[in-house]
C-alpha positions as CSV (number, residue, x, y, z in Angstrom):
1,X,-117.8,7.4,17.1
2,X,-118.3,4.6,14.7
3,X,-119.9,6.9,12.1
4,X,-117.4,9.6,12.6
5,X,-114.4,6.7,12.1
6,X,-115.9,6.1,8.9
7,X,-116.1,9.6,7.8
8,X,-112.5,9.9,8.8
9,X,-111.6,7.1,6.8
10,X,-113.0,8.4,3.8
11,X,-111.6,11.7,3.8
12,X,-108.5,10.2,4.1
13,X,-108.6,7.4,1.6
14,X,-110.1,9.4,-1.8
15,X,-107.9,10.1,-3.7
16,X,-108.3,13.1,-6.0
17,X,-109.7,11.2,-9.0
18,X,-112.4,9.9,-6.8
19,X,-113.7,13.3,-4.7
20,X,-116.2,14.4,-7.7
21,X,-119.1,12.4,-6.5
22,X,-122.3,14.4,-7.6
23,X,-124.4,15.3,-4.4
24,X,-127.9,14.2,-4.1
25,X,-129.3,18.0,-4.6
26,X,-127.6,18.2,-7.6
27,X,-128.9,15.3,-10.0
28,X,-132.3,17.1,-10.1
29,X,-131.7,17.1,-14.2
30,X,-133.0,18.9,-16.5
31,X,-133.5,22.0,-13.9
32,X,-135.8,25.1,-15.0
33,X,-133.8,28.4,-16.1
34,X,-136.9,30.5,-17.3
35,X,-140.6,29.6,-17.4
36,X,-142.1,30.1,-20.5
37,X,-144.1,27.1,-21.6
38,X,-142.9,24.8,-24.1
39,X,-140.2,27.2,-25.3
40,X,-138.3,27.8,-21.4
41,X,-135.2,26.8,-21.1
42,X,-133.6,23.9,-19.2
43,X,-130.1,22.7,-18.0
44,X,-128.3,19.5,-17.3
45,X,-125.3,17.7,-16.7
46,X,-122.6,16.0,-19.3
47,X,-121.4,13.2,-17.3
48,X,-118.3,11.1,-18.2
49,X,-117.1,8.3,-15.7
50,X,-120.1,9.2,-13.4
51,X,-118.3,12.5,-12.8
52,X,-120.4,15.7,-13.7
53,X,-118.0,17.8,-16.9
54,X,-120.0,20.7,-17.7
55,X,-123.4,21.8,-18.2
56,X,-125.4,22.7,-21.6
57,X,-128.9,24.3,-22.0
58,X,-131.3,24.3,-24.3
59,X,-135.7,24.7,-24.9
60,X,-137.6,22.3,-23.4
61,X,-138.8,20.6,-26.7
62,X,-134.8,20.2,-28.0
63,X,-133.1,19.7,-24.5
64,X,-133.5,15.4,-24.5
65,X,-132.2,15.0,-28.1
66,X,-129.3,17.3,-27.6
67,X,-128.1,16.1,-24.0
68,X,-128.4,12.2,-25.6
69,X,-126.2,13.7,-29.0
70,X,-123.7,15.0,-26.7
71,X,-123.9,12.5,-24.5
72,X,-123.1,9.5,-26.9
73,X,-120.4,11.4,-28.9
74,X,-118.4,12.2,-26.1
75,X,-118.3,8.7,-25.0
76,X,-117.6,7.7,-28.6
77,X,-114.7,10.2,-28.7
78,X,-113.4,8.8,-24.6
79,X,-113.3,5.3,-25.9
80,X,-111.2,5.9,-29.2
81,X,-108.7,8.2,-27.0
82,X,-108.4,5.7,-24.0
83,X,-107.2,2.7,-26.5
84,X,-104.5,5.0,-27.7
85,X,-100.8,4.8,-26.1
86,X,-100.8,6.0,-22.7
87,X,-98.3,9.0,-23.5
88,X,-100.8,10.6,-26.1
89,X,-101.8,13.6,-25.2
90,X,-105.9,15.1,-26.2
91,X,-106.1,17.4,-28.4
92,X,-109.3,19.7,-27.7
93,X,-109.8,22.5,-29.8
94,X,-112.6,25.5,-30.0
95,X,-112.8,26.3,-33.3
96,X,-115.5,29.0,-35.3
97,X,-117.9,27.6,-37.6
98,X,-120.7,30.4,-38.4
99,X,-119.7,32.4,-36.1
100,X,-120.5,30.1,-33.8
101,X,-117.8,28.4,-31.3
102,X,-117.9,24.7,-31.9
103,X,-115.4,22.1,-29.7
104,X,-113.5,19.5,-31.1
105,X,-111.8,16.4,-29.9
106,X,-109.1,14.9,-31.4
107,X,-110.2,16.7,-34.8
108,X,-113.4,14.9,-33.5
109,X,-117.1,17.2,-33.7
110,X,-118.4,17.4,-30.4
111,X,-120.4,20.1,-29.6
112,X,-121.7,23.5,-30.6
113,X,-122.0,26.1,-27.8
114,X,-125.0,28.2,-28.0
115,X,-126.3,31.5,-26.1
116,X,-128.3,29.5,-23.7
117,X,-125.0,27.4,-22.4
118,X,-123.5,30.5,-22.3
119,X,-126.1,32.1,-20.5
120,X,-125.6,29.2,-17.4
121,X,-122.3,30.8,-17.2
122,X,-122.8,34.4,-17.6
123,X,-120.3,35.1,-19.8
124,X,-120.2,35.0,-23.8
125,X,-119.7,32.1,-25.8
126,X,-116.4,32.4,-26.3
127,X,-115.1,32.5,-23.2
128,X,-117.8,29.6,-22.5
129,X,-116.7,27.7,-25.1
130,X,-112.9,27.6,-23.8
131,X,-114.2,26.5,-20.3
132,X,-115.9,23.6,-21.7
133,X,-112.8,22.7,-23.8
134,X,-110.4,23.1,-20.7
135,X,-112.6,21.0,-18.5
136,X,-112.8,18.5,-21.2
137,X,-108.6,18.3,-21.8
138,X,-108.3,17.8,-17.8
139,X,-110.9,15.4,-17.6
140,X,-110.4,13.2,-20.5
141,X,-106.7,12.9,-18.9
142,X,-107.5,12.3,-16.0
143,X,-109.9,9.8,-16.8
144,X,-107.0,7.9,-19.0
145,X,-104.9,7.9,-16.0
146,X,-107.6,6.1,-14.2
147,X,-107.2,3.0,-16.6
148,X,-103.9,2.5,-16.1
149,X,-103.4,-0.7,-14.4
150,X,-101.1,0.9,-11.3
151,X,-103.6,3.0,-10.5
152,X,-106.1,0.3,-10.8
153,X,-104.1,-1.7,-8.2
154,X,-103.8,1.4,-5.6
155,X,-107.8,1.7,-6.2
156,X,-108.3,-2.1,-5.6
157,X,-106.1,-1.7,-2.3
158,X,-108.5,1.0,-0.8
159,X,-111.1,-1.2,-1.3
160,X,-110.1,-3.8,0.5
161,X,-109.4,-1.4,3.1
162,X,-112.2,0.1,3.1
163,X,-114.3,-3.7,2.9
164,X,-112.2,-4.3,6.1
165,X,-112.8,-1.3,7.7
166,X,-116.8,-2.2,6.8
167,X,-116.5,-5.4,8.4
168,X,-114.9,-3.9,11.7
169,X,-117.5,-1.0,12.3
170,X,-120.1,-3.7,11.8
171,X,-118.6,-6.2,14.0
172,X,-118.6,-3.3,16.8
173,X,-121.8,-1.7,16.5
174,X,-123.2,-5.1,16.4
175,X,-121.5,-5.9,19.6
176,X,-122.4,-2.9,21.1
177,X,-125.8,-3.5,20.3
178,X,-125.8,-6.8,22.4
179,X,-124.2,-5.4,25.4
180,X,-126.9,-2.7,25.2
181,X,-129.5,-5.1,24.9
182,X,-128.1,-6.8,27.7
183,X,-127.9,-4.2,29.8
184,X,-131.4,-3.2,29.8
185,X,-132.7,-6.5,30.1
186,X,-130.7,-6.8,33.4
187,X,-131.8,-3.4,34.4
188,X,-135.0,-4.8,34.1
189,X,-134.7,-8.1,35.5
190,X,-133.2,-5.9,38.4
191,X,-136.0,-3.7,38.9
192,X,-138.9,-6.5,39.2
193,X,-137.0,-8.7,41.6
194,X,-136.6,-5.7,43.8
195,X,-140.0,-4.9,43.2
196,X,-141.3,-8.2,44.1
197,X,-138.8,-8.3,47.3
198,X,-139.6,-5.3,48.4
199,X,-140.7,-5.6,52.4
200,X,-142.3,-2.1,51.5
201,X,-144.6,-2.5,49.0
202,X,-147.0,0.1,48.2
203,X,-149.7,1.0,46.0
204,X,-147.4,3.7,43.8
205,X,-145.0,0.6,43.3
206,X,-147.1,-1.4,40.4
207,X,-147.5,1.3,38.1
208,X,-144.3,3.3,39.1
209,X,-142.6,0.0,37.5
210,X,-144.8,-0.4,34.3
211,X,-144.1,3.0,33.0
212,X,-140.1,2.3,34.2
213,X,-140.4,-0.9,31.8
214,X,-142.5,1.0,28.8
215,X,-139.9,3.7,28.9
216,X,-136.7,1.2,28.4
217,X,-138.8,-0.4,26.1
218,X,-139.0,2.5,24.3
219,X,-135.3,3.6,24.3
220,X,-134.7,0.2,23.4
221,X,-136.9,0.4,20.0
222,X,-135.1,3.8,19.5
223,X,-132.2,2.1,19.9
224,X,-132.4,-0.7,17.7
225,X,-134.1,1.4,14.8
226,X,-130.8,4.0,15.2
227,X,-128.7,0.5,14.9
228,X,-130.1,-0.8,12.3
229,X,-129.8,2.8,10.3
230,X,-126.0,2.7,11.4
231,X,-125.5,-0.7,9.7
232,X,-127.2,0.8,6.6
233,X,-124.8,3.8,6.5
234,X,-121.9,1.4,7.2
235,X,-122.8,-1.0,4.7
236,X,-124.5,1.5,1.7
237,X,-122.1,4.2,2.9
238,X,-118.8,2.2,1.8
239,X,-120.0,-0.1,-1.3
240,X,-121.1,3.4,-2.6
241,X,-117.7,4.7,-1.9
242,X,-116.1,1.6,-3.8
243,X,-118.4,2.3,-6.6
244,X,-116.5,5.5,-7.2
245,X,-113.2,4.3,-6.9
246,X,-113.0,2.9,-10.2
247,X,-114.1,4.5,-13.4
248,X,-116.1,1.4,-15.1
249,X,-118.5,1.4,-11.8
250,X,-118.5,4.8,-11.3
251,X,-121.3,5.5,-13.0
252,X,-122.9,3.8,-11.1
253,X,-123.2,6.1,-8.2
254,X,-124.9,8.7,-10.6
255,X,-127.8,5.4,-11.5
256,X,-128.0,4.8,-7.6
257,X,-128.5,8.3,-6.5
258,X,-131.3,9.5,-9.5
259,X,-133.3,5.9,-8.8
260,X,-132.9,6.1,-5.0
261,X,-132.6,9.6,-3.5
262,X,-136.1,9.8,-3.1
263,X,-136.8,6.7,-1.8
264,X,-133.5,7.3,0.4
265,X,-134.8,10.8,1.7
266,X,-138.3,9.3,2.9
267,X,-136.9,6.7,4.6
268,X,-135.2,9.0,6.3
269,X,-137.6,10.9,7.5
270,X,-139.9,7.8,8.6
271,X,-137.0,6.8,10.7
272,X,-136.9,10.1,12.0
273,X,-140.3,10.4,12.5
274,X,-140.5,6.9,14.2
275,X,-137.6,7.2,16.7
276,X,-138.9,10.6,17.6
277,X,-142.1,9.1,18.9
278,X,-140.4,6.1,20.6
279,X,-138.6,8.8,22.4
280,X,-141.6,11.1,23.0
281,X,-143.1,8.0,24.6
282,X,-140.1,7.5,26.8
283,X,-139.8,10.8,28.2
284,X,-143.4,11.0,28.9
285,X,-143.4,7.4,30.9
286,X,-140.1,9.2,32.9
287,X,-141.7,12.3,33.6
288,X,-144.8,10.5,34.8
289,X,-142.8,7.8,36.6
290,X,-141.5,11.0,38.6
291,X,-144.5,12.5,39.1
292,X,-145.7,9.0,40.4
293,X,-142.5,8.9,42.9
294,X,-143.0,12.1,44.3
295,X,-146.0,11.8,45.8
296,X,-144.4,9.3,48.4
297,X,-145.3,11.6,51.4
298,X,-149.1,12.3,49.8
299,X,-152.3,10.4,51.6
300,X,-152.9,6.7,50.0
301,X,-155.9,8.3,49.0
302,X,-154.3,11.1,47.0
303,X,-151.4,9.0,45.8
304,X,-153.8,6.3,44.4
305,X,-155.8,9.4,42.8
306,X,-152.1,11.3,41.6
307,X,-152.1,7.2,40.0
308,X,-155.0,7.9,37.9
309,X,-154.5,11.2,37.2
310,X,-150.9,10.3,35.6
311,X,-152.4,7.4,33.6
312,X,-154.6,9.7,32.1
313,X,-152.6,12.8,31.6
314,X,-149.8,10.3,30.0
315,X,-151.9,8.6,27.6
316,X,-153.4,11.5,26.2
317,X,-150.1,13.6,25.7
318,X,-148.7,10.2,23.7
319,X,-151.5,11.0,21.7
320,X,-150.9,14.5,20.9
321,X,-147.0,13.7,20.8
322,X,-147.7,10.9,17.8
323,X,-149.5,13.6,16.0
324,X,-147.4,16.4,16.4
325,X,-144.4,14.2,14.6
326,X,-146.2,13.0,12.2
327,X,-147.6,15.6,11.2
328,X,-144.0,17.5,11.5
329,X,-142.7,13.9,9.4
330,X,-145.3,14.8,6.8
331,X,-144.0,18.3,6.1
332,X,-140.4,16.7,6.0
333,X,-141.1,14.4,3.3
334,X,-142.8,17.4,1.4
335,X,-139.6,18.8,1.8
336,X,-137.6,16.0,1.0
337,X,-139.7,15.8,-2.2
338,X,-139.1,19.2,-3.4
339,X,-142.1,20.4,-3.2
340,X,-142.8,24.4,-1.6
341,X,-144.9,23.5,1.4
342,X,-145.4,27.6,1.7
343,X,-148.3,27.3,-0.5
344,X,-149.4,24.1,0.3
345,X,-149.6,25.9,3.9
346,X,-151.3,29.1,2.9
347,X,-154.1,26.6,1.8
348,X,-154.2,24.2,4.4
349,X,-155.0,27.2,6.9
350,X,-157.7,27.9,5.1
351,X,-159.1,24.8,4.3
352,X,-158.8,24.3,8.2
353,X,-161.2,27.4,8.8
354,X,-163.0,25.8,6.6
355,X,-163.5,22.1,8.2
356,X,-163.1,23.9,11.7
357,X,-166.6,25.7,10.7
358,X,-168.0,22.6,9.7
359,X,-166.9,20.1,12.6
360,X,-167.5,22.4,15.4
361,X,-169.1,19.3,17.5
362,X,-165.1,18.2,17.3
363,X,-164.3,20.9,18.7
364,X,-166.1,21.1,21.3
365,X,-165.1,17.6,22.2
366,X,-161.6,18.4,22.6
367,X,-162.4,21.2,24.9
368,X,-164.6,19.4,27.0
369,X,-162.2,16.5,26.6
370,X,-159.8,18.8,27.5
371,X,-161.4,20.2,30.7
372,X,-162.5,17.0,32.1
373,X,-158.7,16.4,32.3
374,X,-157.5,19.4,33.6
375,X,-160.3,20.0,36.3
376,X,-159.8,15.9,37.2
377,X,-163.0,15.0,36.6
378,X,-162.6,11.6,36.3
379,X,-159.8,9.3,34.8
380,X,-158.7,6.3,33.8
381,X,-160.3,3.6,35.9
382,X,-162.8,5.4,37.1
383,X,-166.6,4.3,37.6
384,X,-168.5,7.0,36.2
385,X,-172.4,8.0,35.8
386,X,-173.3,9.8,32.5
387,X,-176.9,10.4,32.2
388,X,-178.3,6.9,31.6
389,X,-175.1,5.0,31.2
390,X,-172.1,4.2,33.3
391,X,-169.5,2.0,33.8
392,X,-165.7,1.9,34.5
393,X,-163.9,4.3,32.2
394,X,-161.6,2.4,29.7
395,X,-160.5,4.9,27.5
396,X,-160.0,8.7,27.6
397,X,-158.7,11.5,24.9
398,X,-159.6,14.6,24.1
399,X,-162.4,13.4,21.4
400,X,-164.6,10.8,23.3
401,X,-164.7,8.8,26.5
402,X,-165.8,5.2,26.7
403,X,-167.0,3.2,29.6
404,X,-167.6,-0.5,30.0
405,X,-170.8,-1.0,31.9
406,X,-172.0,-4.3,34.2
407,X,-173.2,-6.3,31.1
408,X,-170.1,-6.2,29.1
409,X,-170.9,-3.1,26.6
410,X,-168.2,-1.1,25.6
411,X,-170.4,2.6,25.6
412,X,-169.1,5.6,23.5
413,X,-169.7,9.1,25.1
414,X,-168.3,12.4,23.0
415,X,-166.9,14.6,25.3
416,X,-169.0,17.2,24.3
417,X,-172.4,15.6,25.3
418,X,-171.2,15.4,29.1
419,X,-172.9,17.4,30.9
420,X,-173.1,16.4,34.8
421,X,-170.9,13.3,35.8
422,X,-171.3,11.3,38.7
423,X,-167.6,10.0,39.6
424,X,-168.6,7.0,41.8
425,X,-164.5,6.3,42.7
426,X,-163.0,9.9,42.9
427,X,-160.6,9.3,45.9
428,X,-162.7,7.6,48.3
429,X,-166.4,5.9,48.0
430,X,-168.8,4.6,49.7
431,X,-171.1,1.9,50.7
432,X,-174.6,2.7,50.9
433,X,-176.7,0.0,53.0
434,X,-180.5,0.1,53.7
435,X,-181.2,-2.4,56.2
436,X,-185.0,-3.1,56.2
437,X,-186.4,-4.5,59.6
438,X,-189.6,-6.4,60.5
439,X,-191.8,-3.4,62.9
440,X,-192.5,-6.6,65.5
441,X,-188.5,-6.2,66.0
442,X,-186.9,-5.3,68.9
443,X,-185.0,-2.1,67.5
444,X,-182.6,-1.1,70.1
445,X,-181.5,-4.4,69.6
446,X,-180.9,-4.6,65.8
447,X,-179.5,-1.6,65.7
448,X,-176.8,-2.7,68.4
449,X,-176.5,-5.7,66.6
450,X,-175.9,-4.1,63.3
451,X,-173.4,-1.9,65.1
452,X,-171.3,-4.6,66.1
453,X,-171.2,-6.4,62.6
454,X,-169.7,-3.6,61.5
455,X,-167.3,-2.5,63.8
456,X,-166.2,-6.3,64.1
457,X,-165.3,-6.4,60.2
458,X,-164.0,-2.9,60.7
459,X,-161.1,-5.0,63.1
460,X,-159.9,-7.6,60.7
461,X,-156.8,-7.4,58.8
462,X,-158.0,-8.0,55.6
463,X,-160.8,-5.5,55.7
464,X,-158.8,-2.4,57.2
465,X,-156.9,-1.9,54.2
466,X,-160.3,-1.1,52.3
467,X,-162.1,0.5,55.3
468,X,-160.8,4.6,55.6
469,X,-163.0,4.5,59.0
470,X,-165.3,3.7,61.1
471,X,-168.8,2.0,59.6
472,X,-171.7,5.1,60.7
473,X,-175.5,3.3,61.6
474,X,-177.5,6.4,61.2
475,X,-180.3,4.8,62.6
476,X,-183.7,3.9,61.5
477,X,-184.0,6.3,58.2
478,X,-187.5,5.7,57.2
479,X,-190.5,3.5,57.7
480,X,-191.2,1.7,54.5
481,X,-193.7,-0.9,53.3
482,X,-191.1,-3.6,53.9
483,X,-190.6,-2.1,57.4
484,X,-188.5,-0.2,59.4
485,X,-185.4,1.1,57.2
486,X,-181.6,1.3,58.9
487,X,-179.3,3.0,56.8
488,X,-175.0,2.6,57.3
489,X,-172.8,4.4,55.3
490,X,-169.2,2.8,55.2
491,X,-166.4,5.5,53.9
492,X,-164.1,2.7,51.5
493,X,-161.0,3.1,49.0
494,X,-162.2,3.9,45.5
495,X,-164.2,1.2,43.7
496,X,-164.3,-1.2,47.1
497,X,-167.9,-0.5,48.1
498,X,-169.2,-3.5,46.9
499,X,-166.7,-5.9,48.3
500,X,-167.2,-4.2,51.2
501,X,-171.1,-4.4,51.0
502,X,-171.6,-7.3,49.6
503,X,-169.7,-8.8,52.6
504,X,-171.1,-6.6,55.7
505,X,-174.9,-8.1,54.2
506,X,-173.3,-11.9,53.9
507,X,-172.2,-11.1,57.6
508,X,-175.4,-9.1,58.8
509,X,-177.7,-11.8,57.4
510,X,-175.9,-14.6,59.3
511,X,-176.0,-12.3,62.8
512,X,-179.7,-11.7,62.3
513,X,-180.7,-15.0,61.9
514,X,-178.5,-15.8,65.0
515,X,-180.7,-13.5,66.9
516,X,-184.0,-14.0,65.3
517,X,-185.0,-11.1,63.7
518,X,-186.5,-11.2,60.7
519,X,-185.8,-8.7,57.2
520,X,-189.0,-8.1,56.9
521,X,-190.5,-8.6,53.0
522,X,-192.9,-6.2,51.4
523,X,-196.5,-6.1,53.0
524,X,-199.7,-5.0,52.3
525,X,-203.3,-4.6,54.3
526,X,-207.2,-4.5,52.5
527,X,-209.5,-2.9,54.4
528,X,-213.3,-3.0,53.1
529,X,-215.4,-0.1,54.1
530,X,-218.1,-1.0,51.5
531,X,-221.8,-2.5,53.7
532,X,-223.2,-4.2,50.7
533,X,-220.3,-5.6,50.4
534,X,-219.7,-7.1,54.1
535,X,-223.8,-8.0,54.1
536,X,-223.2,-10.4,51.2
537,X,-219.8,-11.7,52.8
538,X,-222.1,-12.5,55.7
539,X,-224.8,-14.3,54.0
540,X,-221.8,-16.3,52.2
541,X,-220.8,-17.6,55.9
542,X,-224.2,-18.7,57.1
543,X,-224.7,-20.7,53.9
C-alpha cells in the first residue's frame, strides 16, 4: 500500500517537463549497431538538462570525440540562449553545406548529420536532420521555461510535498514494522508459556515448538530485510524524483543511474535471493511442524521416530533449497549484468559432464546419501554402527554423515562407503545383560532373584516411561569360564539401554550380595599328567 501511495503520488505530481527521466535499460551508451571490428558502428545519447534529445552514430574509433564535440557545443549554445530575454524565441535551422545537412542554432554550428545518424532512424538525412532540429527547437524552449523563477517555485512546492509525503510513508512503515515485531514476539511468548503450562505434555511438543519459533524467525528476517528495502525505495525513490524536478540537478539522475544501476540491480537480486531462502526455510519448518502434529494418534514409538525422521528430511531440503536460489540468484545477476547466460549455459552443461565423469565418488554419495534418507535408515540422533566406527549421528546430507563416538571424536563417513549399518536406536532398543554366576550357586534361586529385580524396577514410575515391557530372563545362556552365564534382554525407548542397564546391574549387584551369591570371576585349573614331573615334586616334599 505504502509503495503503491508513492507511485500514485508521482504520477500525479510530474509535471510534463519532468516525465523524461531516462530508464535504467537505456543508458547502456555507446550501444553496438554493426560488428565489424574497429570500424562498427555505435550510438549514443545527446543529453541536455539530464533529458535524453536525440541520438548520433558514428565508428568506434571517432564515436568519443564526436559525442564530447556535440556534447559541449550544445551546452555552449543552451547557456548563451537561456541569458537571453525570456520572450526570445530559438532559432534552429538545417541548412546544406556539401551536400551535407548541417544544424544550426541561433546562426550557431552545431552539428553535421551523417549516414550513420541517419541510419538509427531509417530514413535519409534530410528528413533526419529536420527531426533533430525539431526536437532541438522544443527542447531548448522548454528547457528556458524551466528557469523561469515561477516555475522554479511550483517545482520547489512539489518537493516539499513530496519530502513530506517521504517523511509520512517512512513514519508508517516504520510503525508498522514495530507492531509486527510485536506481534510475533507475543506470538511467541504465547506459544512457550502454553507450552510449558501445558498439563499434556508430550514428546512431539519440544520440537513441534522449535521449528514453530525457527519459522517466525524466519518470516521475521524476511520481514525486516523487505522493510528495510521499502525504506530504501521510499527514501532513494523520492530524492531521485526531486533530482529531476529541477533542471540544474537533473543531470544528476543520468550520473546516479550510469554509476549505480549495476550496483542497484545486484543488490537486488541478493535481496531477492536472501528473502527467498528465509522463506524457503520457513515453509519447510511449517510443513514439518505439520507433519510433526499429525502424528498425534501414531505409537510414542513411531511419533518419536516420525521426530527424527522430520529433523532429517528438514535439514537436508534447507540444504538443497539454499542451493537452488542461489544458484537461480547467480543466473539473475548474470542477467542483471547483461551478460547472455545461453552460452554460458551451453557450456556449463558440458563442463558438468565433464566434472560429473570425474567426481563420480560424489555422486555416489548423494545417492547413497539420498537412500539412507528415503529408506529411513537412520537419522538425526541416531546411534549408529558403521564398520569400525560409531557413534550418535550429528550431521546428515546427502554428501557425508558424521557421528560423534564415546571419546569425543567427531568421525566423517561418505555416504558412499556405507555399506551395512547397525542402527542401535531405530524406534525401540534394547538392553543386553549377561549375568555371570558362581557354579557353587544355588540357580533356581538367582534366577528368581534376578527376576524380581527386574520386574520390581519394571513398577516404578520413573523407569516405566523408558521400559516398553516386561524385563525377559532367558535363563542360563551358556557356561563360561567365569561361570554360569544369565542373559535378560530389556525392550527400552531408543538410546535408553544404558540408563536402563547401568541401573538394573547397580540394583542386581546390591540384591546379590543381600543373598549371598557371588558373580563369580574368571577361573582357571592345571592339571599335571607329566610322572617325571610329579617324582621330582615328591622328592621336593620329603626334603
Amino acid at each position: 500500500m505504502v509503495i503503491a501511495t508513492s507511485m500514485a503520488i508521482t504520477v500525479v505530481s510530474v509535471p510534463k517537463a519532468t516525465a523524461q527521466i531516462p530508464l535504467l535499460p537505456d543508458l547502456q551508451a555507446p550501444s553496438s549497431v554493426s560488428n565489424d571490428s574497429n570500424n562498427r558502428v555505435v550510438s549514443g545519447w545527446i543529453y541536455l538538462d539530464g533529458r535524453r534529445l536525440f541520438q548520433i552514430a558514428a565508428s568506434k574509433t571517432n564515436f568519443p570525440e564526436r559525442l564530447e564535440d556535440i556534447q559541449k557545443k550544445l551546452e555552449a549554445i543552451s547557456q548563451y540562449y537561456f541569458q537571453l530575454p525570456a520572450n526570445t524565441q530559438v532559432k534552429v535551422e538545417v541548412r546544406k553545406v556539401n551536400e551535407l545537412p548541417v544544424i544550426y542554432i541561433n546562426d550557431q554550428y552545431l552539428m553535421t548529420v551523417t549516414s550513420e545518424d541517419a541510419g538509427l532512424r531509417q530514413v535519409d538525412m534530410s528528413t533526419s536532420a529536420n527531426q533533430i532540429a525539431d526536437s532541438l527547437k522544443e527542447d531548448l524552449q522548454q528547457a528556458k521555461q524551466e528557469r523561469q523563477t515561477q516555475f522554479l517555485i511550483d517545482q520547489g512546492k512539489i518537493a516539499g510535498a513530496t519530502g513530506l509525503a517521504m517523511i509520512v510513508m517512512s513514519s508508517a512503515v516504520y510503525g508498522w514494522q514495530r507492531r509486527s515485531r510485536k506481534k510475533s514476539d507475543s506470538v511467541t511468548s504465547q506459544a512457550q508459556n502454553e507450552l510449558f503450562n501445558s498439563p499434556t505434555l508430550t514428546a512431539a511438543q519440544p520440537i513441534t515448538t522449535q521449528l514453530n519459533q525457527q519459522q517466525v524467525r524466519h518470516v521475521e528476517e524476511a520481514k525486516r530485510r523487505l522493510f528495510q528495502l521499502t525504506q530504501a525505495g521510499i527514501w532513494g525513490g523520492g530524492s531521485f524524483f526531486i533530482l529531476g524536478l529541477f533542471p540544474y540537478t537533473r543531470g544528476f539522475q543520468v550520473a546516479i543511474l550510469n554509476a549505480a544501476q549495476f550496483p542497484l540491480r545486484l543488490g537486488v537480486v541478493l535481496l531477492v535471493t536472501y528473502v527467498a531462502v528465509r522463506l524457503s526455510y520457513a515453509l519447510i519448518d511449517r510443513f514439518a511442524s505439520t507433519l510433526i502434529s499429525s502424528s498425534a494418534f501414531l505409537t510414542p514409538e513411531d511419533s518419536a521416530r516420525l521426530q527424527l525422521r522430520v529433523s532429517t528430511f528438514s535439514g537436508v531440503t534447507k540444504s538443497i533449497a539454499t542451493v537452488i536460489c542461489v544458484g537461480v540468484g547467480f543466473l539473475l545477476a548474470l542477467v542483471s549484468l547483461g551478460i547472455d547466460i545461453v552460452p554460458l549455459l551451453a557450456g556449463a552443461s558440458l563442463v558438468g559432464v565433464a566434472v560429473s565423469l570425474a567426481s563420480q565418488n560424489l555422486i555416489k554419495d548423494a545417492i547413497n546419501g539420498f537412500l539412507i534418507i528415503l529408506e529411513d535408515q537412520y537419522a538425526l540422533g541416531d546411534v549408529i554402527n558403521v564398520g569400525n566406527v560409531g557413534g550418535l549421528v550429528e550431521n546428515l546430507n546427502l554428501r557425508m554423515t558424521q557421528v560423534r563416538d564415546s571419546e569425543g571424536r567427531l568421525i566423517t563417513i561418505p555416504n558412499s562407503e556405507i555399506k551395512i549399518v547397525a542402527n542401535l536406536s531405530s524406534r525401540w532398543s534394547r538392553a543386553d545383560l549377561t549375568i555371570p554366576i558362581d557354579y557353587q550357586a544355588d540357580v533356581e534361586e538367582a534366577l528368581k532373584l534376578i527376576k524380581t529385580v527386574a520386574e520390581k524396577m519394571n513398577q516404578e514410575l520413573q523407569w516405566q516411561a523408558q521400559i516398553l515391557e516386561p524385563p525377559q530372563v532367558l535363563g542360563i545362556d551358556q557356561f563360561g569360564d567365569r561361570g554360569l552365564i544369565i542373559r535378560v534382554w530389556i525392550k527400552t525407548q531408543p538410546l535408553k539401554q544404558w540408563d536402563v542397564a547401568r541401573e538394573f546391574r547397580r540394583r542386581l549387584k546390591i540384591a546379590l550380595d543381600e543373598a549371598g551369591i557371588t558373580i563369580s570371576v574368571p577361573q582357571q585349573a592345571i592339571w599335571v599328567n607329566d610322572g617325571h614331573l610329579l617324582n621330582l615334586q615328591g622328592n621336593g616334599k620329603s626334603n
